[in-house]
DRENGU-885414 format. One record per atom (N, C-alpha, C): residue in one letter; z, x negated, y negated. Coordinates in steps of 0.2 Angstrom, whole numbers, plus 2048, in hexadecimal, padded with zeros to 3 digits. Atoms other than C-alpha are relative to their C-alpha. Example, Ala and Ser with C-alpha at 12.3 -4.5 7.8 and 13.67 -1.06 7.14 Angstrom:
residues 2
A8007FC806
A8277C2816
A8007FC7FA
S7FF804806
S8247BC805
S8038047FB
end
This chain:
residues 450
X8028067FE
X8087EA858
X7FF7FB7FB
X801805804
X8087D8850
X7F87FF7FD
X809800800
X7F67D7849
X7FE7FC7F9
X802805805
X7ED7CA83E
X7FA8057FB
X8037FD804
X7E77D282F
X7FA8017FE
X804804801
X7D97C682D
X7FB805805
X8057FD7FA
X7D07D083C
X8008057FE
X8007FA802
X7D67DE834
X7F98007FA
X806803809
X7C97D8823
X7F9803805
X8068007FB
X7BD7D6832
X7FB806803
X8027FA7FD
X7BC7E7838
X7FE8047FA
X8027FB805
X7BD7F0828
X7F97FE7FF
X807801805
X7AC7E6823
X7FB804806
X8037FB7FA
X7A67EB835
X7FF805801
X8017FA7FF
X7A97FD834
X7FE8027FA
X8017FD805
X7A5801822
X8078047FE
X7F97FB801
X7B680A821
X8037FC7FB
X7FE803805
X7BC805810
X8078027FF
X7F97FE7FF
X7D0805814
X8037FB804
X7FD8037FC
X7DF7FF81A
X8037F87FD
X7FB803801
X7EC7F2818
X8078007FC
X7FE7FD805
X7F27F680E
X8067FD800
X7FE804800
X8167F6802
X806803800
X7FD7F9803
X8357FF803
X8067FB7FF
X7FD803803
X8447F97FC
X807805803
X7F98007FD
X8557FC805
X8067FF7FB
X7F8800804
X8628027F8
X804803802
X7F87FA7FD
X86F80B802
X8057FD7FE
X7FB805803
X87A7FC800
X8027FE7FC
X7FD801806
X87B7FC7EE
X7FE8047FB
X8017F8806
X87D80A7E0
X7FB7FE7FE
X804800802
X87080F7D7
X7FD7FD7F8
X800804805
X86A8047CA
X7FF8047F7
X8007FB805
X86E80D7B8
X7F87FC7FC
X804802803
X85E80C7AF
X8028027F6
X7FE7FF808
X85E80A799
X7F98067FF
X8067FB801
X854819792
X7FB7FE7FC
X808801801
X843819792
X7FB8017FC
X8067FB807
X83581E784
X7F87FF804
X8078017FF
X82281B786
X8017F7801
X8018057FD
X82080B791
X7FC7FD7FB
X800804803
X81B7FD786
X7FC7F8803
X8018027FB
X80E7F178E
X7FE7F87FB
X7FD805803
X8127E4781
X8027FA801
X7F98057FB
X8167D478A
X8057FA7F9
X7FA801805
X8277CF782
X8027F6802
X7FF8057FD
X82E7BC784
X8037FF806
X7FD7FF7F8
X8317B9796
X8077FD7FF
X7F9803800
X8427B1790
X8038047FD
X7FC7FA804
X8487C0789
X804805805
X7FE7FC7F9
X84A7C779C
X8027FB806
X7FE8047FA
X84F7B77A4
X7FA7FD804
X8078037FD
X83E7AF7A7
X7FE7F77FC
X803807805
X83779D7A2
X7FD800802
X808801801
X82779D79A
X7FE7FB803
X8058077FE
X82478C7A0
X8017FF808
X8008007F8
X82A78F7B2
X7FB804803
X8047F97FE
X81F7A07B1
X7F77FA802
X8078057FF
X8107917AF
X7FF7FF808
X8028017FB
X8117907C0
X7FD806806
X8027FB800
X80C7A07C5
X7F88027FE
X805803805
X7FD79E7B8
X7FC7FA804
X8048077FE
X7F878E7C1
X7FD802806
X8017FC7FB
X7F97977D1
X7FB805802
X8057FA800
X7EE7A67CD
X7F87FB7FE
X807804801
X7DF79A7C3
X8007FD806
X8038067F9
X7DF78D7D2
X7FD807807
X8037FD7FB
X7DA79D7DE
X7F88017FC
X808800803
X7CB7A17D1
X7FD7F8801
X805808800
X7C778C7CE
X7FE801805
X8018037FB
X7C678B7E0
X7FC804804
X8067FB7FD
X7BA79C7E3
X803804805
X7FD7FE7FE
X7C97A17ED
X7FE80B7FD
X8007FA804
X7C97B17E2
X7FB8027FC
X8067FF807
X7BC7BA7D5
X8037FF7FA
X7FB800806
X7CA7BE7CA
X806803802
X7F97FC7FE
X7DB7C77CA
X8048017F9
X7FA7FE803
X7E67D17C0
X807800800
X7FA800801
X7F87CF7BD
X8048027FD
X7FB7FE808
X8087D67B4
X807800806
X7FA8007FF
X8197D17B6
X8058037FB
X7FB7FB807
X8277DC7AD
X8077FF806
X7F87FE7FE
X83B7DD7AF
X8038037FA
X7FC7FB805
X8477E97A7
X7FB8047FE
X8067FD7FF
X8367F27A7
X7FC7FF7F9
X804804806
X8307E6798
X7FB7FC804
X8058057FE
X8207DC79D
X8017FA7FE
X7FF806803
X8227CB79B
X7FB7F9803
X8058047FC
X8117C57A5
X7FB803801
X8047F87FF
X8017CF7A2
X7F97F9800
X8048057FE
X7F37C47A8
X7F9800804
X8088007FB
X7DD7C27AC
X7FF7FC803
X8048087FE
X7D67B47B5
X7FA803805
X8058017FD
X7C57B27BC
X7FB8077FE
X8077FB7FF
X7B57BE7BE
X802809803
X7FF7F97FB
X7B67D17C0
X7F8800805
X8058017FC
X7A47CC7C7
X7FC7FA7FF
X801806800
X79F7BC7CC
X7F77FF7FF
X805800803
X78B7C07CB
X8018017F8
X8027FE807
X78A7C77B9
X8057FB7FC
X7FC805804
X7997BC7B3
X8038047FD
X7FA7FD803
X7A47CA7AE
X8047FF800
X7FA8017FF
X7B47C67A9
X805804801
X7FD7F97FE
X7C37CF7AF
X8027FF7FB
X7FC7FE804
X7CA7D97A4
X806803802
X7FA7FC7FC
X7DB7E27A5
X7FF809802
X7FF7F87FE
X7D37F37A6
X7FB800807
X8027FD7F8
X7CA7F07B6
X801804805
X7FD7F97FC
X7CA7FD7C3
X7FD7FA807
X8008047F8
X7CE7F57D6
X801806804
X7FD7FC7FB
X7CE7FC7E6
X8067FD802
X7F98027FD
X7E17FF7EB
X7FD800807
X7FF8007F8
X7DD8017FE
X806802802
X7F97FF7FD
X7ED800806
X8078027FB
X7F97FE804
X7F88017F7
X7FF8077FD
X8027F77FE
X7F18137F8
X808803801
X7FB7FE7FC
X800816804
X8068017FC
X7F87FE805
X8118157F7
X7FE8067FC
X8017F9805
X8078217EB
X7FF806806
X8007FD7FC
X80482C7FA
X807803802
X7FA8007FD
X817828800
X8028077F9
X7FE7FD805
X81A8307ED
X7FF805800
X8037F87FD
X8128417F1
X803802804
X7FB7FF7FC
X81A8437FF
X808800800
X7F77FF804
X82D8427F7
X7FF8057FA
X7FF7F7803
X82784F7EA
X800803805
X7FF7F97FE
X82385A7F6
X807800804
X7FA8007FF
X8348557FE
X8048037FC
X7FB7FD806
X83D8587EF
X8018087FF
X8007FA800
X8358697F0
X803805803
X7FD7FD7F9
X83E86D802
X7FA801804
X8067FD7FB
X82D86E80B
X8007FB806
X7FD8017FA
X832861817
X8067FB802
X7FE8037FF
X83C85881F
X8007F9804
X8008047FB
X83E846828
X802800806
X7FF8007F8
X84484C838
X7FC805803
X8047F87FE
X83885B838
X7F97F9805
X8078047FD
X828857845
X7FA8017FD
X8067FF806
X81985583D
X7FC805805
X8067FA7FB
X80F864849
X8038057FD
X7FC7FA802
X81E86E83F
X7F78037F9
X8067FF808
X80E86C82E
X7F8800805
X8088017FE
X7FF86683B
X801802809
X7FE7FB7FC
X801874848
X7FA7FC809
X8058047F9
X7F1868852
X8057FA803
X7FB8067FC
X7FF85C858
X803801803
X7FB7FB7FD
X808868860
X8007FD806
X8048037FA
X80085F86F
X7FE7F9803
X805805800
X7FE84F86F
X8027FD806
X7FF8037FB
X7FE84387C
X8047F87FE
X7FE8047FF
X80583287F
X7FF7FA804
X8068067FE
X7FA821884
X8057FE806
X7FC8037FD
X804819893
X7FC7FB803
X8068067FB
X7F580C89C
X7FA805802
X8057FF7FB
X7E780E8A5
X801801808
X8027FF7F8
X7E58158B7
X7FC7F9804
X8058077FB
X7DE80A8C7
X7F78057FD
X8067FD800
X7CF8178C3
X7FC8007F8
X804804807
X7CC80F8B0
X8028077FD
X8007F9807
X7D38218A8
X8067FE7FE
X7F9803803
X7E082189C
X805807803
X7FA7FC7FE
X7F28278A3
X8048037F9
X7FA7FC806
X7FC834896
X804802803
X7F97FB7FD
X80D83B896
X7FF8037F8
X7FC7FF806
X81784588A
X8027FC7FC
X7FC805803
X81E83E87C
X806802800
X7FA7FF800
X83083C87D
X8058047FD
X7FF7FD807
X83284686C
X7FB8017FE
X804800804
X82684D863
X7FF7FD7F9
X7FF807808
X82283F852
X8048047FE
X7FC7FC807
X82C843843
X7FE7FE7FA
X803801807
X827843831
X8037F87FE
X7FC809801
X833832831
X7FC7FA802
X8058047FB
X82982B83E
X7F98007FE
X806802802
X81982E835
X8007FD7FB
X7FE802806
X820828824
X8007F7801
X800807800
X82481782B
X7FC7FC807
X8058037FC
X815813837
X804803808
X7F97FF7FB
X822818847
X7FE804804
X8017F87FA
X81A82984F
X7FA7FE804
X8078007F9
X80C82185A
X7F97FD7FE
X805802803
X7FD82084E
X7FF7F9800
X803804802
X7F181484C
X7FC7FF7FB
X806800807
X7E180D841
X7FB7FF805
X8078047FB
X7D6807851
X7FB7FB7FD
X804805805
X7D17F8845
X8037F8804
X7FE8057FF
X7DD7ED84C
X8017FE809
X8008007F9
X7E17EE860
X7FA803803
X8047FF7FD
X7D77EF86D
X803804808
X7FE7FB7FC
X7E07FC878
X7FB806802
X8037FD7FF
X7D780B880
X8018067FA
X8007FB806
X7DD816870
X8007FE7FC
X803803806
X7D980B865
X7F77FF7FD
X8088017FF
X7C780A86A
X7FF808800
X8027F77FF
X7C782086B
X8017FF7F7
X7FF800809
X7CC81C856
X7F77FE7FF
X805802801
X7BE812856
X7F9804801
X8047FC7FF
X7B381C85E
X7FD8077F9
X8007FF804
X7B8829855
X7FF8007F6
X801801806
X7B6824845
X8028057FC
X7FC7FB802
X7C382C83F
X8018017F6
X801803806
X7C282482C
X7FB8057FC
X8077FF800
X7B182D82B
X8008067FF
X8027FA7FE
X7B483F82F
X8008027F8
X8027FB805
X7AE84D823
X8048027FC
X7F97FD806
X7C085181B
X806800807
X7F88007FC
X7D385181F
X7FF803807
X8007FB7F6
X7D085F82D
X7FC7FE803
X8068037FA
X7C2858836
X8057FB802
X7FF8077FD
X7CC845837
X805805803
X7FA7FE7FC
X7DD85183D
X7FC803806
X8047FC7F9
X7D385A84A
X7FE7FC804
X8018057FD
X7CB84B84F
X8077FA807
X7FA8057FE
X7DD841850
X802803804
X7FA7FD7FC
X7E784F857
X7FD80080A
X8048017FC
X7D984C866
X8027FA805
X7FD8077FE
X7E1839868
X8067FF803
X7FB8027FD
X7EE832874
X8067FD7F9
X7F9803804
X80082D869
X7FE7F6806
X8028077FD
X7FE81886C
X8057FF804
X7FB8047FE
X80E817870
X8098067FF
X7FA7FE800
X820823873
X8027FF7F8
X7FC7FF806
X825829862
X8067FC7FE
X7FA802801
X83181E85A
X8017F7803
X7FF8047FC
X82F811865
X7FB7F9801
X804803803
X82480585C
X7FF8017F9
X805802809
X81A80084A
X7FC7FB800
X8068037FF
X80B7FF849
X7FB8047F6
X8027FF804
X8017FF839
X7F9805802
X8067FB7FD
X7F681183A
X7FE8037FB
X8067FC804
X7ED820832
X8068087FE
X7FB7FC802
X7FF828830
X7FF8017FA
X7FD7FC807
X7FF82981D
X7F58067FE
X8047FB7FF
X7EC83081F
X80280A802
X7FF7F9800
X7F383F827
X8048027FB
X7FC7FC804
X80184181B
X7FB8007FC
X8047FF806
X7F484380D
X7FC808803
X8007FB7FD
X7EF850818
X804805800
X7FA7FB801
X7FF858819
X8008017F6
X8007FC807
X800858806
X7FC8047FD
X8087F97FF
X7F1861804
X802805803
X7FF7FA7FE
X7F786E80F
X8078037FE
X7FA7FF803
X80886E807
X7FF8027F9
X8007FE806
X80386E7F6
X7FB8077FE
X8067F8802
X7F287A7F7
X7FC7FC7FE
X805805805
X7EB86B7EE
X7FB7FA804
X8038047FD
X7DE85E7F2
X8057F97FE
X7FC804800
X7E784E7F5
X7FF7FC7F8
X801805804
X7DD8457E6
X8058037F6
X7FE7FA804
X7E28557DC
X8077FF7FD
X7F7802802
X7F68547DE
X8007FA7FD
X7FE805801
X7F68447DC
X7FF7FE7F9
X8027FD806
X7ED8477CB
X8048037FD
X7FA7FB804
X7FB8537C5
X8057FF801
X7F98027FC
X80984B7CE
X8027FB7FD
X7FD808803
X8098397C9
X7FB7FD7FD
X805804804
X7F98327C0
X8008047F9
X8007FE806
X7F983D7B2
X8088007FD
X7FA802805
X80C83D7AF
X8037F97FD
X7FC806800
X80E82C7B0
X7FA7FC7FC
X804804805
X7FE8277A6
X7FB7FC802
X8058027FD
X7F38207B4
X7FA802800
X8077FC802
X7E38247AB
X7FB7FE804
X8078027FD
X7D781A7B7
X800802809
X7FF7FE7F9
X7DF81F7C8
X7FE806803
X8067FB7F9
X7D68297D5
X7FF7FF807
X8038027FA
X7CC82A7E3
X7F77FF800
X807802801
X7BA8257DD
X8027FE7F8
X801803807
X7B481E7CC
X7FA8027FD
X8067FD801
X7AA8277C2
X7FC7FF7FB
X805806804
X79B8237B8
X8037FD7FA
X801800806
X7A08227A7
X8087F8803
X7FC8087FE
X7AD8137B1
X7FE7FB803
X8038037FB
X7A180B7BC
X8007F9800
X801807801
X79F7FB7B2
X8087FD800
X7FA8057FD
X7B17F67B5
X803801803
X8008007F8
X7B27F97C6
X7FE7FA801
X8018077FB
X7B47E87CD
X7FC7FF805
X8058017F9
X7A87E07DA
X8087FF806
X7FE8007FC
X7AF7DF7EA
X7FE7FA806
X8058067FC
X7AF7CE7F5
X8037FE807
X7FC8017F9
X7B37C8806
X7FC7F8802
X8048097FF
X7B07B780E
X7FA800804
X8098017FE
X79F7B0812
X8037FD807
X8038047FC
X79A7A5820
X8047F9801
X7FC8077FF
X7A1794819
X8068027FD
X7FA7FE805
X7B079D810
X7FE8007F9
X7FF7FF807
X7A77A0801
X802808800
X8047FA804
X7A67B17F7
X7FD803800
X8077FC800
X79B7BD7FA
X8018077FF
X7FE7FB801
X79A7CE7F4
X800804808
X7FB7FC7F9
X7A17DC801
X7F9805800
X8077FA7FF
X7917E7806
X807806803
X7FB7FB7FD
X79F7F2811
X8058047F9
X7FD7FD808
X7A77F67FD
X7FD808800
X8057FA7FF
X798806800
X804804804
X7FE7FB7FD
X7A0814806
X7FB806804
X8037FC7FF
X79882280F
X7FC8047F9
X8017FE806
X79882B7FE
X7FC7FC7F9
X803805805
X79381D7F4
X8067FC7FE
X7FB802801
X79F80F7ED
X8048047FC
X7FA7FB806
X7AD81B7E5
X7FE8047FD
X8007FD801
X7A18257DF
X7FF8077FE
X7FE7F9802
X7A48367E2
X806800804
X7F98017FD
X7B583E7E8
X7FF7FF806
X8017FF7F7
X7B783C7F9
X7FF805803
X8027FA7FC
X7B584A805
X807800806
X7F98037FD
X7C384180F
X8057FC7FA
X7FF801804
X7CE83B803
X8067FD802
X7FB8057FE
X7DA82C80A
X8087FF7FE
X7F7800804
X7EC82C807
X8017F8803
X7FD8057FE
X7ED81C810
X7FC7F97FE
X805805801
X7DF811809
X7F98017F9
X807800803
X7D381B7FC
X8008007F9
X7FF800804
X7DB8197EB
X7FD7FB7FC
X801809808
X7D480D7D9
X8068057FC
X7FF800807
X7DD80A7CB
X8027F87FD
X800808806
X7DE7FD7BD
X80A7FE803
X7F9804800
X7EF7F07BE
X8078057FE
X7FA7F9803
X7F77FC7B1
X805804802
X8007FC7FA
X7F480A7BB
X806800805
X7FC8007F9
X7FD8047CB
X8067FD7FD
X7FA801805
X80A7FC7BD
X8048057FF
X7FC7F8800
X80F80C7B9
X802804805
X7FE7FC7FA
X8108137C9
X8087FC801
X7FA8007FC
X81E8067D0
X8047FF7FA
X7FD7FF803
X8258047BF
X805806800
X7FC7FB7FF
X82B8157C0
X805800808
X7FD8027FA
X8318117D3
X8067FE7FE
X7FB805803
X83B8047CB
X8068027FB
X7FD7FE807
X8428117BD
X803805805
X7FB7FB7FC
X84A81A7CD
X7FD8087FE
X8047FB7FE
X83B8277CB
X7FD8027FA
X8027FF806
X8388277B8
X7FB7FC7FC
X804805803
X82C8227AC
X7FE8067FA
X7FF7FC806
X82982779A
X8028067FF
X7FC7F77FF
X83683779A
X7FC803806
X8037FA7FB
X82B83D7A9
X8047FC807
X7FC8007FA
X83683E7B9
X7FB803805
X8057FB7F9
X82B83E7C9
X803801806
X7FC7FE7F9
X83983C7D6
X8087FD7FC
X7FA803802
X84B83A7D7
X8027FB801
X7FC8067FC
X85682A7D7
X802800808
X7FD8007F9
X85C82F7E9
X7F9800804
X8058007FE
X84A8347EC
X7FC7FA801
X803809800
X8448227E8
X8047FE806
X7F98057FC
X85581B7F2
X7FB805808
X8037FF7F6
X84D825803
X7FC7FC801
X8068017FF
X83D820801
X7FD7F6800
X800807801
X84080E7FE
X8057FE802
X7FB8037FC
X84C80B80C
X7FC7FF805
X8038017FA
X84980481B
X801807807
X7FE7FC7FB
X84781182A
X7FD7FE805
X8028027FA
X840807838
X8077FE804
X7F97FF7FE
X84E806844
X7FF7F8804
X800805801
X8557F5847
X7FE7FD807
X8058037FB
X84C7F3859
X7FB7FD800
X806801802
X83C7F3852
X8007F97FB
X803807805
X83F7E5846
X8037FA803
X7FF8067FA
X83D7D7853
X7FC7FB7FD
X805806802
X82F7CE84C
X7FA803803
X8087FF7FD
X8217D6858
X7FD8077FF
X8057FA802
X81C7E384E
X7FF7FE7F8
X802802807
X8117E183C
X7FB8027FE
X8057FE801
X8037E1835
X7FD7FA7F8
X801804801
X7FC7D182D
X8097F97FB
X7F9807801
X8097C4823
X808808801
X7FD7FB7FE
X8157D6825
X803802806
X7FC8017FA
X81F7D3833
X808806802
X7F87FA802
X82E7E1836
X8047FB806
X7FD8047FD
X83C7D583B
X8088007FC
X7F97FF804
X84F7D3836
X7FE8007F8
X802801806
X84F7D6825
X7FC8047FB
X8047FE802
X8407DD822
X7FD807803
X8017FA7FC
X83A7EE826
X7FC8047FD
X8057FA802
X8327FE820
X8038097FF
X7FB7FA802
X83880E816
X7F9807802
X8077FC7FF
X82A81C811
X7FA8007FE
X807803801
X819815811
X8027FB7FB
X7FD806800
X82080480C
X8057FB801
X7F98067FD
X8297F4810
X8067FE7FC
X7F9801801
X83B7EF80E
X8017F9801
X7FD8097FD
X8437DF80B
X8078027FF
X7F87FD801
X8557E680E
X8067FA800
X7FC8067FE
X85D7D5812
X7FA7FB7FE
X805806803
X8517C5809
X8037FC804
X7FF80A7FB
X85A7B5810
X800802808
X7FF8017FA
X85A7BF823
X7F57FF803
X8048007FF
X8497C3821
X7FB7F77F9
X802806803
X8457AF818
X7FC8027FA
X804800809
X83F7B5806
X8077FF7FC
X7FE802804
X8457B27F7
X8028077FA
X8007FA804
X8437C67F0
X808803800
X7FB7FE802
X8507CE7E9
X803808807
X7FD7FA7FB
X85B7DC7F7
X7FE8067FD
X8037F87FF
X8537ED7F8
X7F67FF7FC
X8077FE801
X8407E87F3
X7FC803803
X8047FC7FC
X8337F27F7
X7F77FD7FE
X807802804
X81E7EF7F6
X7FD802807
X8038007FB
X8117F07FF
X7F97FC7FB
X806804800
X7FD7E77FE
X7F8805802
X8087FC7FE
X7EB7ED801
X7FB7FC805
X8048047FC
X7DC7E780B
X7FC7FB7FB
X802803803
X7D47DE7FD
X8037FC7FA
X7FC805804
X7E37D57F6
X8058027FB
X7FB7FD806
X7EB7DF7EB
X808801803
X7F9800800
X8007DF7EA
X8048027FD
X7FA7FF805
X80F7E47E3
X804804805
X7F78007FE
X8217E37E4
X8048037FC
X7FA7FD804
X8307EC7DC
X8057FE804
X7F8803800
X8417E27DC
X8028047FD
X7F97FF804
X8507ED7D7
X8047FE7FF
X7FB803801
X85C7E17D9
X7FE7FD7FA
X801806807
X8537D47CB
X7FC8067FB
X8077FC807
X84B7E57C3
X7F87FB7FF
X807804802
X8397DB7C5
X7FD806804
X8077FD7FD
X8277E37C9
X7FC7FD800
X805803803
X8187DC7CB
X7FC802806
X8057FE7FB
X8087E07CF
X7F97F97FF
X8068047FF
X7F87D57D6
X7F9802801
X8067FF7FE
X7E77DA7D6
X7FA7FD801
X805805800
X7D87D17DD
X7FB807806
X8047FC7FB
X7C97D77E8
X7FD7FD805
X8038067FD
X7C67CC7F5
X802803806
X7FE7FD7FA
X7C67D3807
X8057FB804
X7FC8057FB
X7D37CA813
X7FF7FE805
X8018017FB
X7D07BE81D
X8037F9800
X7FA8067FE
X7D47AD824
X8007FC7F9
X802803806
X7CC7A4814
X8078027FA
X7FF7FF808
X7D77AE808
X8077FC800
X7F8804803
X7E87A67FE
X803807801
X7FA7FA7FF
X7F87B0801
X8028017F9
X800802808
X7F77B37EE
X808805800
X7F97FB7FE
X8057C17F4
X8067FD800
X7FA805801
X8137B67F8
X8017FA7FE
X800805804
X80E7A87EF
X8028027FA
X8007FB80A
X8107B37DE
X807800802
X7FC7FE801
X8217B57E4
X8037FB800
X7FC805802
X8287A57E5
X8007FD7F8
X7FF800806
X8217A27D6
X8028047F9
X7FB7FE805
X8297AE7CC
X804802801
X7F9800800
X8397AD7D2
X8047FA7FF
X800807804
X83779B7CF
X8027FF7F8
X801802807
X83679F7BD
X8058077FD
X7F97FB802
X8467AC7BD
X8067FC801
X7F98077FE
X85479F7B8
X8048057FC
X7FB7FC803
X85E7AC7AE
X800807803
X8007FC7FC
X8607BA7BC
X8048057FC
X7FA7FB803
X86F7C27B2
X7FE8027F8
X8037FD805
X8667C67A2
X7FD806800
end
């Protein structure tokens, strides 16, 4: 369903559940882009006119990000923009903490939230790569408690809720791209939405409790047959954990943060990191800033490891960090000589598979609308056609966003990345710094063919 994200801000501070929101890139339609060979990434920023960029157009960008701090819009933000996988925009503004006056730095550590979900997506194409599943296989084939599920259809004259069959039992496809039924019960107010709620699903004691809990829940809607943003990449984090043997925060640890150099990426922040851990702020009253009390997690703010460990919403790490992840994305799976997936492996995963019924316009999930054009691969969004879906990105972008503002986009057609970091929960008050960033730095790409 269509749902205003800002309600979505609303709920998470409501329920304490620190998640959510949380971006795929449609390259079927053209080869694979040859990449130049790679050495140790380089985060040097080089002259943006050396890749087809004006330093002085880039000012506008620059303008853009300080006026959200002047205007108390923001505490601070980090930024880095790279093409041909050279940085040529690496950028601090404002306060990592607006009480003490800490300035941000570039090694601050942020809550990803939602942008949890691509690194998730990345685990789950290893174990593809491996042969352990497939997209047409059912997910009950890995989580045997699904084998059963039911499917929501209305309410009775007698206030109970009516179930059927599901048409099809979900498919690993359907989980990957929002599609098999799941929910978040943050946003709707349906009768299964409100059993999430109850439930308190976010909450449970580990992977197997929330699966046991879930597999208990009505499917919202006929497999396939909708998109709705849910708690789908949570169970896959799930499934990887029981695919690997390993604890989700574990694989991901020996998979893709240590090959790829993401020294601060996790799932908590540990003491000897505390101090550069960003406050966490959401809107006041009159639209100011106020720090995020709901930031506290059951565990404590980040921490210790989790005990449930979120594939869909529980990840920090510094700019860099999530730098390196989609940089590698961008390199068609590579990143300094270490290969985490294959070029084709990318091209799945960063295609669009929501089928072309669904992208009507009345399914999303805050400015995320799945509509001609734009859609959803696995575990993030697709700009596979720009002028039908009215952007300006380059054909086959992929990205996704978090609940606290953070973004990033990988263009393969312009070779561009760029990542946005702030911490500011979403709500009506905030700036769309997400697609404003974007005009602005396409604005300032007048040599496209360099």
């Amino acid at each position: 369903m269509k749902i205003n994200r800002y309600a979505f801000a609303a709920r998470i501070a409501l329920t304490s559940a620190a998640l959510i929101l949380g971006s795929s890139a449609s390259l079927a339609q053209q080869p694979l882009r040859q990449q130049p060979a790679r050495h140790t990434l380089d985060l040097t920023v080089v002259k943006p006119e050396s890749v087809g960029f004006s330093s002085e157009r880039l000012e506008r960008l620059h303008a853009l990000m300080q006026q959200a701090v002047d205007k108390k819009q923001i505490a601070g933000i980090v930024t880095i923009l790279a093409r041909h996988g050279k940085v040529v925009d690496y950028r601090t503004y404002g306060q990592r903490d607006m009480a003490s006056g800490a300035p941000m730095t570039k090694d601050v550590i942020f809550r990803d939230f939602s942008m949890t979900k691509p690194v998730t997506g990345v685990a789950m194409m290893i174990l593809y790569e491996e042969g352990k599943w497939l997209p047409s296989d059912p997910i009950a084939k890995y989580i045997p408690e699904f084998a059963h599920l039911k499917v929501y259809k209305g309410t009775g004259a007698d206030g109970k809720i009516i179930l059927v069959d599901p048409d099809h039992p979900p498919t690993m496809r359907e989980l990957m791209t929002h599609t098999a039924g799941f929910t978040y019960g943050f946003f709707g107010d349906t009768p299964v939405d409100k059993i999430y709620r109850e439930q308190n699903l976010l909450a449970s004691k580990n992977l197997q409790d929330f699966i046991e809990k879930l597999a208990k829940i009505p499917l919202l809607y006929q497999p396939g047959k909708g998109w709705t943003y849910s708690m789908s990449m949570d169970i896959e984090g799930y499934i990887v954990e029981k695919l690997s043997g390993q604890s989700l925060p574990d694989f991901m640890r020996d998979h893709i943060y240590q090959p790829l150099g993401m020294r601060d990426a996790g799932f908590f922040v540990p003491a000897d990191k505390r101090s550069r851990f960003t406050t966490l702020y959401r809107t006041g009253p009159n639209g100011e800033l106020l720090a995020d009390p709901s930031a506290s997690r059951r565990s404590g703010d980040y921490d210790v490891q989790p005990s449930m460990p979120s594939g869909g919403g529980g990840m920090v790490s510094t700019a860099e960090d999530y730098y390196r992840f989609a940089q590698m994305l961008a390199n068609n799976g590579e990143l300094d000589g270490k290969r985490i997936l294959a070029p084709a492996t990318v091209k799945l995963m960063t295609s669009n598979h929501v089928p072309a019924e669904l992208l009507s316009g009345q399914f999303g999930i805050g400015y995320q609308v799945m509509r001609p054009g734009f859609g959803y691969g696995y575990n993030c969004a697709v700009v596979f056609d720009p002028p039908e879906a009215n952007l300006l990105d380059g054909k086959g972008e992929f990205f996704w966003d978090g609940a606290a503002g953070t973004w990033f986009w990988v263009d393969p057609t312009n070779d561009v990345v760029f990542i946005g970091m702030i911490q500011r929960m979403l709500g009506p008050a905030s700036p769309n710094l997400e697609y404003e960033s974007r005009s602005t730095v396409y604005q300032a790409l007048v040599d496209p063919a360099k």
